[in-house]
VEXKENU-738526 format. One record per residue: x, y, z of N, C-alpha, C in turn; residue number from 1; residue in one letter. Coordinates in nm, 3 decimals, decimal comma, padded with zeros to 5 digits, m for minus. Layout:
BEGIN
PT	X	Y	Z	X	Y	Z	X	Y	Z	NUM	A
...
# end
This chain:
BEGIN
PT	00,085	m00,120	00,000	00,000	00,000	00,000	00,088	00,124	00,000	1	X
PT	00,066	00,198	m00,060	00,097	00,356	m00,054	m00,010	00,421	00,001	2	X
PT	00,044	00,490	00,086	m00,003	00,592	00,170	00,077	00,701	00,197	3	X
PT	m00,022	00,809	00,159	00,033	01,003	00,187	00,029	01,000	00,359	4	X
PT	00,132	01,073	00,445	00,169	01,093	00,521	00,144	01,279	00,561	5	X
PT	00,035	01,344	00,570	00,063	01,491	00,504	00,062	01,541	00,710	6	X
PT	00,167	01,586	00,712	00,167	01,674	00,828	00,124	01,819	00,829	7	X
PT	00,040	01,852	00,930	m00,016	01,968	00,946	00,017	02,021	01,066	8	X
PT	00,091	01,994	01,172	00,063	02,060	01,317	00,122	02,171	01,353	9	X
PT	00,216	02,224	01,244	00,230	02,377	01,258	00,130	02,463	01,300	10	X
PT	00,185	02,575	01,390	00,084	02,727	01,405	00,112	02,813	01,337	11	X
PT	00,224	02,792	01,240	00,267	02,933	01,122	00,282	03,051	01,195	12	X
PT	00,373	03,064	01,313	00,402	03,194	01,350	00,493	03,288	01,301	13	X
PT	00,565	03,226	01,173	00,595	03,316	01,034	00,531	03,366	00,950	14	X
PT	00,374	03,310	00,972	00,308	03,380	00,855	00,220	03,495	00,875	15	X
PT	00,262	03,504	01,064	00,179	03,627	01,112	m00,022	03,627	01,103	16	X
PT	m00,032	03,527	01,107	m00,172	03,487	01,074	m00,208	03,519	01,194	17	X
PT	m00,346	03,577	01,241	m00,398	03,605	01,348	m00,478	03,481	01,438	18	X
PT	m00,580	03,405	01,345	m00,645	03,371	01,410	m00,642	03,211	01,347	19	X
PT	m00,578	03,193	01,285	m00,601	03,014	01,205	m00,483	03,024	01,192	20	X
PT	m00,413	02,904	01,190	m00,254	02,851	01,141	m00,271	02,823	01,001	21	X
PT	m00,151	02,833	00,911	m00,113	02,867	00,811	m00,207	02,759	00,693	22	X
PT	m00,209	02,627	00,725	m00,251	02,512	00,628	m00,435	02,574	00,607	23	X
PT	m00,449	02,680	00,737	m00,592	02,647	00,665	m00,672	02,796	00,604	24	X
PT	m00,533	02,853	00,597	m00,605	03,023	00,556	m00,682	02,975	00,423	25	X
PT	m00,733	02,998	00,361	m00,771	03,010	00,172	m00,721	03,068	00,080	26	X
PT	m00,749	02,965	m00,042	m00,687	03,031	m00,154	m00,754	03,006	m00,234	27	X
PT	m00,809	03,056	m00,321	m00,914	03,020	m00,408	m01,065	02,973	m00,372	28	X
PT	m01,064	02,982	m00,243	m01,185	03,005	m00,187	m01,155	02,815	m00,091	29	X
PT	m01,078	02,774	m00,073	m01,027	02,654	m00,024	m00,932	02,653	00,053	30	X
PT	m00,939	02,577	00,158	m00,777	02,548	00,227	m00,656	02,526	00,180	31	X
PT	m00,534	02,628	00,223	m00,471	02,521	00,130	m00,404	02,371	00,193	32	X
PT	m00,468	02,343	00,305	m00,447	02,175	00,318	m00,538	02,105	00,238	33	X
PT	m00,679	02,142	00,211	m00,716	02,059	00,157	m00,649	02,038	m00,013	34	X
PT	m00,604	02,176	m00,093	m00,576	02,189	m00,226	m00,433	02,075	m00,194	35	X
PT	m00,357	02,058	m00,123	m00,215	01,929	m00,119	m00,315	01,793	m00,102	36	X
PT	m00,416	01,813	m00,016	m00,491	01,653	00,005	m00,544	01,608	m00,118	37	X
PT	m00,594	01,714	m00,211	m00,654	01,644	m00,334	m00,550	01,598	m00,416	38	X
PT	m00,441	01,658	m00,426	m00,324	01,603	m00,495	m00,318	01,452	m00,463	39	X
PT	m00,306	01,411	m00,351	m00,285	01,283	m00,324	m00,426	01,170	m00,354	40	X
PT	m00,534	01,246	m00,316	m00,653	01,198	m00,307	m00,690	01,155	m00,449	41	X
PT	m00,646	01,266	m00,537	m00,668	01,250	m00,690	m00,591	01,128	m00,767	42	X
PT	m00,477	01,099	m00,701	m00,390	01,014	m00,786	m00,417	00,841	m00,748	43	X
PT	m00,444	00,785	m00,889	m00,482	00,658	m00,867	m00,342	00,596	m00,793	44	X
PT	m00,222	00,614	m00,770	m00,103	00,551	m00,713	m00,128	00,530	m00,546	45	X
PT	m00,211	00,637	m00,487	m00,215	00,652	m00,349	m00,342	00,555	m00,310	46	X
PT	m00,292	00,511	m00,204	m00,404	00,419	m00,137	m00,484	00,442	m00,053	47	X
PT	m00,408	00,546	00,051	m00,449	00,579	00,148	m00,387	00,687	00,186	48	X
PT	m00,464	00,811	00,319	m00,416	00,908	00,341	m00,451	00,917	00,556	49	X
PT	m00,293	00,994	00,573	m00,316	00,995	00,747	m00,251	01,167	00,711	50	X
PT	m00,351	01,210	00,815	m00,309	01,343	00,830	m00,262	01,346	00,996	51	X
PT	m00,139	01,442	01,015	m00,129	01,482	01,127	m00,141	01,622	01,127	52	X
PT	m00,231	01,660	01,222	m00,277	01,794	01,261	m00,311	01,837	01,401	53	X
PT	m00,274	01,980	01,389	m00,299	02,074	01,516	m00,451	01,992	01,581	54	X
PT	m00,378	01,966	01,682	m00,492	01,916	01,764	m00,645	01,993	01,800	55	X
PT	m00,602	02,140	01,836	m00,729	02,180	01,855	m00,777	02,241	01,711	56	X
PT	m00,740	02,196	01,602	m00,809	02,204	01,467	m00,864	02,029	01,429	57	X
PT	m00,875	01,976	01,497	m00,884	01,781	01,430	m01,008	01,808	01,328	58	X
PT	m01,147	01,896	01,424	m01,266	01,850	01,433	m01,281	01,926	01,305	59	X
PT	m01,234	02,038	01,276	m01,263	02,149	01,157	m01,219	02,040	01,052	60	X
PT	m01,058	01,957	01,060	m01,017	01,904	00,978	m01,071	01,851	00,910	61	X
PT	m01,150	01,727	01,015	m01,263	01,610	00,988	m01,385	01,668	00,899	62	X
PT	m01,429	01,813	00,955	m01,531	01,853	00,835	m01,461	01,888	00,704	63	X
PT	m01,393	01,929	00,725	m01,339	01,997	00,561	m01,292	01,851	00,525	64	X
PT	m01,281	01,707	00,545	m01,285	01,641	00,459	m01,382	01,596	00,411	65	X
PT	m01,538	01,594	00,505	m01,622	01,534	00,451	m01,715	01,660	00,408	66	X
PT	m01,700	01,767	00,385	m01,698	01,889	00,322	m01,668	01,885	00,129	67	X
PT	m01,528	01,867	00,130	m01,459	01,825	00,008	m01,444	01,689	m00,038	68	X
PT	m01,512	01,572	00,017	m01,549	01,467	m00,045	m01,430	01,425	m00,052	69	X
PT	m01,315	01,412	00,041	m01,219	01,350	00,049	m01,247	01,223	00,081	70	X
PT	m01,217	01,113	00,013	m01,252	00,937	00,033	m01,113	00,870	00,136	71	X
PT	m00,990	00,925	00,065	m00,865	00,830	00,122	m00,824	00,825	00,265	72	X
PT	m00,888	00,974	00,257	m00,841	01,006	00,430	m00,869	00,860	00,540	73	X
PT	m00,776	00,771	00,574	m00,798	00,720	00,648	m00,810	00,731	00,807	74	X
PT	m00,719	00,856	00,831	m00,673	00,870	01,016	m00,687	00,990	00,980	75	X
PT	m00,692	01,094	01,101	m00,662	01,209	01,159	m00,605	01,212	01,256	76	X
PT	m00,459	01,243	01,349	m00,380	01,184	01,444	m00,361	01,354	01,527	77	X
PT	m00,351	01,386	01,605	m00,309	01,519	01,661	m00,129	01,506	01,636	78	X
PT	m00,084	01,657	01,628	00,038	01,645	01,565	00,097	01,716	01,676	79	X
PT	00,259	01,699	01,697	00,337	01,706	01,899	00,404	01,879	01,829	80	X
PT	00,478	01,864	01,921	00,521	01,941	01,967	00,611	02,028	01,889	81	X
PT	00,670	01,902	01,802	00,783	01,966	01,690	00,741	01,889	01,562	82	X
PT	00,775	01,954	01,438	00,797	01,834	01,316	00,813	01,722	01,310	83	X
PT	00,883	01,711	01,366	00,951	01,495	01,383	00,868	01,456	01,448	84	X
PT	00,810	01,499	01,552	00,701	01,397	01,613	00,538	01,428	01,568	85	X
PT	00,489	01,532	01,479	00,388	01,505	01,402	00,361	01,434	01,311	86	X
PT	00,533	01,387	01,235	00,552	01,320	01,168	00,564	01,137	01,153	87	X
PT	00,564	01,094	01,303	00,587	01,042	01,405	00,455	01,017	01,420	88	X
PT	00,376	01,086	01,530	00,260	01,036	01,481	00,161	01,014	01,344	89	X
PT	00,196	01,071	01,274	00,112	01,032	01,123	00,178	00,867	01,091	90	X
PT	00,298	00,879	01,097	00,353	00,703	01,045	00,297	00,578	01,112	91	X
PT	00,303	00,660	01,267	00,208	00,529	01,380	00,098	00,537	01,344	92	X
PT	m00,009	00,620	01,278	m00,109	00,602	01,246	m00,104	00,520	01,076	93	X
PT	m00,036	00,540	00,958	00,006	00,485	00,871	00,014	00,291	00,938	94	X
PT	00,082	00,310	01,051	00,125	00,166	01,100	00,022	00,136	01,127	95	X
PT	m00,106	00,148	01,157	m00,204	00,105	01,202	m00,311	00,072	01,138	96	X
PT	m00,293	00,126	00,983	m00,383	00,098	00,886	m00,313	00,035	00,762	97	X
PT	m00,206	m00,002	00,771	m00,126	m00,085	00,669	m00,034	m00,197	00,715	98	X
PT	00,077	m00,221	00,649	00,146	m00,314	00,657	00,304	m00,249	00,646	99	X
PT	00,373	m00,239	00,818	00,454	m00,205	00,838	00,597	m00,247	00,730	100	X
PT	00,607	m00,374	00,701	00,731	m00,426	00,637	00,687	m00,426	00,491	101	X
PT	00,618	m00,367	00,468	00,567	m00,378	00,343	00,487	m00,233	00,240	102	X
PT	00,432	m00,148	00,346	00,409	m00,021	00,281	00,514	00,060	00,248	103	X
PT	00,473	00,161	00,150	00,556	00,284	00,085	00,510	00,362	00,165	104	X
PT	00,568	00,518	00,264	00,461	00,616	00,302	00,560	00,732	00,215	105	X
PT	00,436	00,818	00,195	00,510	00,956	00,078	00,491	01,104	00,222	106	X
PT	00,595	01,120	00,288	00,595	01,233	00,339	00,556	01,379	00,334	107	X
PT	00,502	01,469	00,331	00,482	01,548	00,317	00,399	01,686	00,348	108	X
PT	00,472	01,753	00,351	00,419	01,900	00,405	00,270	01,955	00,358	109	X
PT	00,183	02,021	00,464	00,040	02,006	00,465	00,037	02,154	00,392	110	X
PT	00,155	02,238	00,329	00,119	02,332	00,335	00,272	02,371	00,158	111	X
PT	00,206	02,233	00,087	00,294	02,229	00,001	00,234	02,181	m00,145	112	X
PT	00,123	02,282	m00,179	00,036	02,237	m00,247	00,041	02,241	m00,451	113	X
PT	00,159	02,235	m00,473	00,215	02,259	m00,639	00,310	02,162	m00,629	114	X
PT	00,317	02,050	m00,632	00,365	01,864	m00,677	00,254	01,839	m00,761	115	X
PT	00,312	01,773	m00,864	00,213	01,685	m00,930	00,228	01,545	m00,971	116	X
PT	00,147	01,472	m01,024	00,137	01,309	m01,050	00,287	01,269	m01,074	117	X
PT	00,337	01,360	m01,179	00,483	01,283	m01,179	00,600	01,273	m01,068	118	X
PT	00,571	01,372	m00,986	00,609	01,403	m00,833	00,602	01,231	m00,775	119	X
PT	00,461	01,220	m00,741	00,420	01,085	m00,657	00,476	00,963	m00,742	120	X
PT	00,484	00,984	m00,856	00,511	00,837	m00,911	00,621	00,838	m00,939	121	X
PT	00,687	00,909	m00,947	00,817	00,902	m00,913	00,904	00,868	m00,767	122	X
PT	00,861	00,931	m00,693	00,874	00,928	m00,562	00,822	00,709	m00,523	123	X
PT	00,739	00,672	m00,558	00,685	00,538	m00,531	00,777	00,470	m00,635	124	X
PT	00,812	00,531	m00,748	00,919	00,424	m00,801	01,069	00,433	m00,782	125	X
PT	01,118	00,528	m00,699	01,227	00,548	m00,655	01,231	00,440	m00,463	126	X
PT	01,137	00,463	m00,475	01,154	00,380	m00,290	01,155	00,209	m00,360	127	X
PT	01,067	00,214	m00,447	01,076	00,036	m00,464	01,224	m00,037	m00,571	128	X
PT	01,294	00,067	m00,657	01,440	00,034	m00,658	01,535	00,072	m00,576	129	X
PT	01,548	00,192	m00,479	01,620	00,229	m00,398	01,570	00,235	m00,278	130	X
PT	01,490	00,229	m00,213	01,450	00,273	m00,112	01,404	00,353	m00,050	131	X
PT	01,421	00,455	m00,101	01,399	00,588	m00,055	01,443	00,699	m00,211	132	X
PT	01,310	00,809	m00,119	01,275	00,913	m00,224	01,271	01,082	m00,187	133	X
PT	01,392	01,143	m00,182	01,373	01,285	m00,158	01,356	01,386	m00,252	134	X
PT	01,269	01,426	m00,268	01,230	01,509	m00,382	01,315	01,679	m00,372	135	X
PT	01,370	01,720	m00,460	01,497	01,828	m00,487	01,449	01,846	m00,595	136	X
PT	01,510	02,022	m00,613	01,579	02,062	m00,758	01,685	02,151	m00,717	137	X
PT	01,706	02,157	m00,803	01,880	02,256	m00,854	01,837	02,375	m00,808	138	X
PT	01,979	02,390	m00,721	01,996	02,504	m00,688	01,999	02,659	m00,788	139	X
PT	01,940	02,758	m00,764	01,953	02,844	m00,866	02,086	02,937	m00,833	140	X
PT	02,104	02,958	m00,737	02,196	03,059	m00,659	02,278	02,978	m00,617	141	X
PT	02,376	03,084	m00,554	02,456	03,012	m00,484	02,445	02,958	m00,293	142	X
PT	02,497	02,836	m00,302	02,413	02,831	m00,115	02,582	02,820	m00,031	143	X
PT	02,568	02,924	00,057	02,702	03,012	00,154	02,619	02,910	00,277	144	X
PT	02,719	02,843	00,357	02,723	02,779	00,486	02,751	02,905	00,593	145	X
PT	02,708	02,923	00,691	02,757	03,003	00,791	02,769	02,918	00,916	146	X
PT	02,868	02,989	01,029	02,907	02,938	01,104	02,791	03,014	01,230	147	X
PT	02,779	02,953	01,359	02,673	03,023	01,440	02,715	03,151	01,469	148	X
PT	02,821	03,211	01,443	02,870	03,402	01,423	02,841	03,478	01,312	149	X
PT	02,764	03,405	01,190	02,681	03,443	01,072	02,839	03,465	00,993	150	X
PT	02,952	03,413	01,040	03,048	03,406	00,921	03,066	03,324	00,796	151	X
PT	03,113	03,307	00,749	03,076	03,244	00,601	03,216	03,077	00,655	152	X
PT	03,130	02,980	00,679	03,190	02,828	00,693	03,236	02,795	00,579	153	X
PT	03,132	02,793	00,467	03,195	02,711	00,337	03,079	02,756	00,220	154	X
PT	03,142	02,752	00,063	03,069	02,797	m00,033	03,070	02,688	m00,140	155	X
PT	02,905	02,629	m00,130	02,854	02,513	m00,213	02,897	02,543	m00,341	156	X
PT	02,918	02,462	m00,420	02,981	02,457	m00,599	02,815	02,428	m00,655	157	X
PT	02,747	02,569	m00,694	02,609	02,534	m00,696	02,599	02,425	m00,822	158	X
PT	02,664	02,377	m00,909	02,623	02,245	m01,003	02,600	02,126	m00,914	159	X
PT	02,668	02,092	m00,776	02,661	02,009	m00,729	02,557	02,007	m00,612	160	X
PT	02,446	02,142	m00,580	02,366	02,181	m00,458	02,248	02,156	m00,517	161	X
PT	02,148	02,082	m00,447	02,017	02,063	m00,444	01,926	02,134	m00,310	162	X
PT	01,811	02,170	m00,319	01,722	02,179	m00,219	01,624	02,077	m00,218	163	X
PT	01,668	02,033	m00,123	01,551	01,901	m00,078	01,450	01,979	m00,012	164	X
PT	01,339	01,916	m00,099	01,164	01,949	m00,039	01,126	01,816	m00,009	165	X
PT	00,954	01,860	m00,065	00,868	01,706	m00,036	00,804	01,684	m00,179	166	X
PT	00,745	01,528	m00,119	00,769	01,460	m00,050	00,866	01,390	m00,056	167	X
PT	00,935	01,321	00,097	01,053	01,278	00,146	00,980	01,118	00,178	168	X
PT	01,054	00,976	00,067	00,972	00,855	00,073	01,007	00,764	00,150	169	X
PT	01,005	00,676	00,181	01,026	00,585	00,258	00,988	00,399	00,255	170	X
PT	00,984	00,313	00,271	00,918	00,196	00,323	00,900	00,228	00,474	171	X
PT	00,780	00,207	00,501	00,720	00,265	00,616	00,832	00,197	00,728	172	X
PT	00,896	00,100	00,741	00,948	00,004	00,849	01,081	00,102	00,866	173	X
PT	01,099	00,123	00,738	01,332	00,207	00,761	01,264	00,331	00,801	174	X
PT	01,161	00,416	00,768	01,186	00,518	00,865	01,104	00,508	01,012	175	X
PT	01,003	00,433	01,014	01,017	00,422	01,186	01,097	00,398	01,244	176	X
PT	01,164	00,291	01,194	01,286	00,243	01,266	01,403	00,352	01,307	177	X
PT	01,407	00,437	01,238	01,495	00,532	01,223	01,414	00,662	01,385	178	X
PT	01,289	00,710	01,327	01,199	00,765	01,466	01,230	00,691	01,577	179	X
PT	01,184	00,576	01,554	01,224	00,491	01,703	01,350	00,491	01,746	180	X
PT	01,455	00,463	01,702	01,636	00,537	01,746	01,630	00,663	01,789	181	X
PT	01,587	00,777	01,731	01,576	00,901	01,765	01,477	00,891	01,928	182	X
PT	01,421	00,859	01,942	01,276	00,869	02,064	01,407	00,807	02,142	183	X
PT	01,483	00,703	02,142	01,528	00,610	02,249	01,654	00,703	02,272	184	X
PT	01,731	00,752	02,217	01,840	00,880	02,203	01,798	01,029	02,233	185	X
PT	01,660	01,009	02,270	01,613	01,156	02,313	01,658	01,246	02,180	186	X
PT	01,632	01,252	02,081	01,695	01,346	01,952	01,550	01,389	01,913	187	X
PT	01,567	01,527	01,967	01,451	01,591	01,886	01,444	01,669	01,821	188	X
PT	01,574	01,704	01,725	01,609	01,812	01,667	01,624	01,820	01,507	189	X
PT	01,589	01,679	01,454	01,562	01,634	01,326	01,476	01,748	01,258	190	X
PT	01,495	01,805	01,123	01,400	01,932	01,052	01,356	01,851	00,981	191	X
PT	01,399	01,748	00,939	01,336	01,679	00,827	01,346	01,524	00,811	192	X
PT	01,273	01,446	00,765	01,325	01,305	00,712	01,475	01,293	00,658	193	X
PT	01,489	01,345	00,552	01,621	01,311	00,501	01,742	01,390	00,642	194	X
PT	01,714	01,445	00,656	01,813	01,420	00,791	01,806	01,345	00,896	195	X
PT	01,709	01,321	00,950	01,687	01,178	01,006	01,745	01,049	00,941	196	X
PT	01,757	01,001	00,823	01,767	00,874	00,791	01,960	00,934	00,705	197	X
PT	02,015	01,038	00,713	02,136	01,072	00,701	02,215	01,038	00,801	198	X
PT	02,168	01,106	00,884	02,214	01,086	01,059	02,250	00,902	01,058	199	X
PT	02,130	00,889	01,080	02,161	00,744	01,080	02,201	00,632	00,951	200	X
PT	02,263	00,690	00,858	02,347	00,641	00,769	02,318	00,544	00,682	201	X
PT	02,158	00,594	00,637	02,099	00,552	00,542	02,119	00,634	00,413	202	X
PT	02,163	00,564	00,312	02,200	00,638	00,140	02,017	00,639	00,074	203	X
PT	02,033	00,757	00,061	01,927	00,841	00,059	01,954	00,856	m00,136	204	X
PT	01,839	00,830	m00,219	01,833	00,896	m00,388	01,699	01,029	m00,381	205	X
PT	01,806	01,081	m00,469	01,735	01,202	m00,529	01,600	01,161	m00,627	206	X
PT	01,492	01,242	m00,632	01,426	01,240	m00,736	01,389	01,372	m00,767	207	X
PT	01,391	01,414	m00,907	01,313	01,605	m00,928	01,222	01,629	m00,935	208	X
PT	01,191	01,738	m00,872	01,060	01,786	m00,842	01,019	01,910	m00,905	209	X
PT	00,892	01,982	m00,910	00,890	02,114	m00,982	00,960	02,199	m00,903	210	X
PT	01,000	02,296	m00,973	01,066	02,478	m00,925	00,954	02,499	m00,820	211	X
PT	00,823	02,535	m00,896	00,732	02,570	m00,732	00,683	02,533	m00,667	212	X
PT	00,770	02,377	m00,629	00,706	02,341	m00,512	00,761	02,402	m00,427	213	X
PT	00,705	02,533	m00,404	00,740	02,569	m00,232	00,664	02,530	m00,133	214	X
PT	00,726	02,572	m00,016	00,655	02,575	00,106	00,575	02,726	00,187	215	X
PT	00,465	02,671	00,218	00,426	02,835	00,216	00,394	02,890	00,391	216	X
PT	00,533	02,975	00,369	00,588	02,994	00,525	00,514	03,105	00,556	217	X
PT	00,597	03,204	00,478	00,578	03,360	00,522	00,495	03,386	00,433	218	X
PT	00,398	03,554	00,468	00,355	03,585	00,363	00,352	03,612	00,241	219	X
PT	00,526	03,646	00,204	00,539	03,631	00,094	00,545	03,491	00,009	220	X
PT	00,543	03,397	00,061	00,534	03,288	m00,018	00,365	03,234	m00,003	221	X
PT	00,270	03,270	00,018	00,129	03,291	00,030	00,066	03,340	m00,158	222	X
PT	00,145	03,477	m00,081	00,109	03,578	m00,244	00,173	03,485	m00,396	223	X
PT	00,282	03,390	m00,342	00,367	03,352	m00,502	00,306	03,243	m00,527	224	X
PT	00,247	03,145	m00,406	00,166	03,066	m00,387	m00,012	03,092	m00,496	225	X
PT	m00,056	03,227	m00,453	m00,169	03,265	m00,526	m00,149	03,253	m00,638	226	X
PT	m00,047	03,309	m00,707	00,016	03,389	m00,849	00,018	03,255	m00,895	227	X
PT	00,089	03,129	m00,854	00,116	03,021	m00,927	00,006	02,944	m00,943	228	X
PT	m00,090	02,949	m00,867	m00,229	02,913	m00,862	m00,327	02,924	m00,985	229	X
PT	m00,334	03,103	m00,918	m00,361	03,172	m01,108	m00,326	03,156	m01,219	230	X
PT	m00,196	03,103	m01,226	m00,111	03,092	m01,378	m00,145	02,944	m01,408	231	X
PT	m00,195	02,856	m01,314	m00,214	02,737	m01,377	m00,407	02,727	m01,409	232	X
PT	m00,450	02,804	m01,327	m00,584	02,813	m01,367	m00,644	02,868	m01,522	233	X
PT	m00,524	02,990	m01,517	m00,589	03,083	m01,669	m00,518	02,989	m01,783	234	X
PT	m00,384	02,832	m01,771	m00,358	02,792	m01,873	m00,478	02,697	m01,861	235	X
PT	m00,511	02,598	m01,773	m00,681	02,532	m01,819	m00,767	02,646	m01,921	236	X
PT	m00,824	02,735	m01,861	m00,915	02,819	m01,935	m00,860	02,888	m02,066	237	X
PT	m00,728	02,909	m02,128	m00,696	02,948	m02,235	m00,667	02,853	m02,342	238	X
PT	m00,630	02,730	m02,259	m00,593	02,659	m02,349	m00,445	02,645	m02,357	239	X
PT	m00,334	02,703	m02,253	m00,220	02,694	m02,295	m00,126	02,577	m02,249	240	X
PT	m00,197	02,496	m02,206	m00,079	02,407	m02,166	m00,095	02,292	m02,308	241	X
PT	m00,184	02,303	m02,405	m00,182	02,286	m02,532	m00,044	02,285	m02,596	242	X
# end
């Protein structure tokens, strides 16, 4: 089974939002958690879907799926304290509706809504020859290391620099296993999967992903978020992706 993994338990206190955390402001007259859930929901590859989310949002969650006629959603799990353990709980919930030594789970950010089909199927055919699937593209700039005095450590050879996004893949068993080391080591400082399963000295493959899949932190990535929205809406209605 494949199953989407979509974490939500951020409060977006970068995005300066007053009164709702970031996954559920609107865009187009929709959440944008739900606009990443249909991505997954839409694609015949996915089997199933566990969301982890802000706890005192579950119940809103639960309507806006049966709101938007979301079918896959299998779980809704409350999401902790930090990233790694919302993430953490979404997989134990994944574990509970699949088959630990045997599922694919596709990681990913609740608030990361421009991936598409070739994204996921790529990502599911990269875990079943390699194992694992971190979705990147090429660096455009150059990426400067700093040291914690904001001095300059070291300067990436940008042909050789990627930015790893989502989704980040897995066989559900190597990265629990990997959570579960971290929980028993007290390590709660993991930002992401692929550093989690680095750390612990798992060889990790690349797969490419679009330019805008961003993540939508701050407000300015909200507004580029809209814009890219729009630009794919007016090519349906013009006809330009013809």
């Amino acid at each position: 089974m494949n199953t989407a993994v979509i974490f939500a338990g951020g409060v977006g206190k970068r995005m300066h939002s007053k009164d709702i955390p970031k996954q559920f402001l609107k865009m187009h007259d929709k959440p944008i958690i739900i606009h990443t859930i249909e991505l997954f929901e839409n694609n015949p590859e996915i089997d199933a879907i566990v969301i982890s989310c802000v706890r005192d949002y579950m119940g809103y969650m639960n309507e806006l799926v049966t709101k938007f006629n979301i079918k896959k959603v299998q779980s809704i799990v409350p999401g902790g304290a930090t990233g790694q353990e919302s993430i953490y709980n979404g997989l134990k919930a994944a574990e509970k509706i699949g088959n630990r030594e045997k599922d694919i789970v596709l990681i990913h950010d609740g608030v990361r809504p421009l991936i598409n089909e070739k994204t996921i199927h790529d990502n599911i055919e990269s875990v079943k020859q390699h194992g694992s699937a971190i979705t990147s593209v090429k660096a455009k700039e150059t990426i400067i290391v700093v040291d914690d005095n904001e001095a300059i450590a070291s300067v990436n050879d940008r042909p050789h620099s990627r930015l790893a996004r989502a989704p980040q893949s897995f066989y559900l068993d190597d990265i629990l296993t990997a959570h579960e080391k971290a929980i028993k080591e007290q390590r709660k400082d993991f930002i992401d999967s692929c550093s989690m399963m680095t750390f612990y000295g798992k060889k990790l493959f690349l797969v490419d992903g679009p330019q805008e899949n961003i993540k939508i932190t701050t407000p300015d990535d909200f507004y580029t978020m809209r814009a890219l929205l729009d630009a794919k809406e007016n090519a349906q209605i013009y006809g330009l992706n013809e």
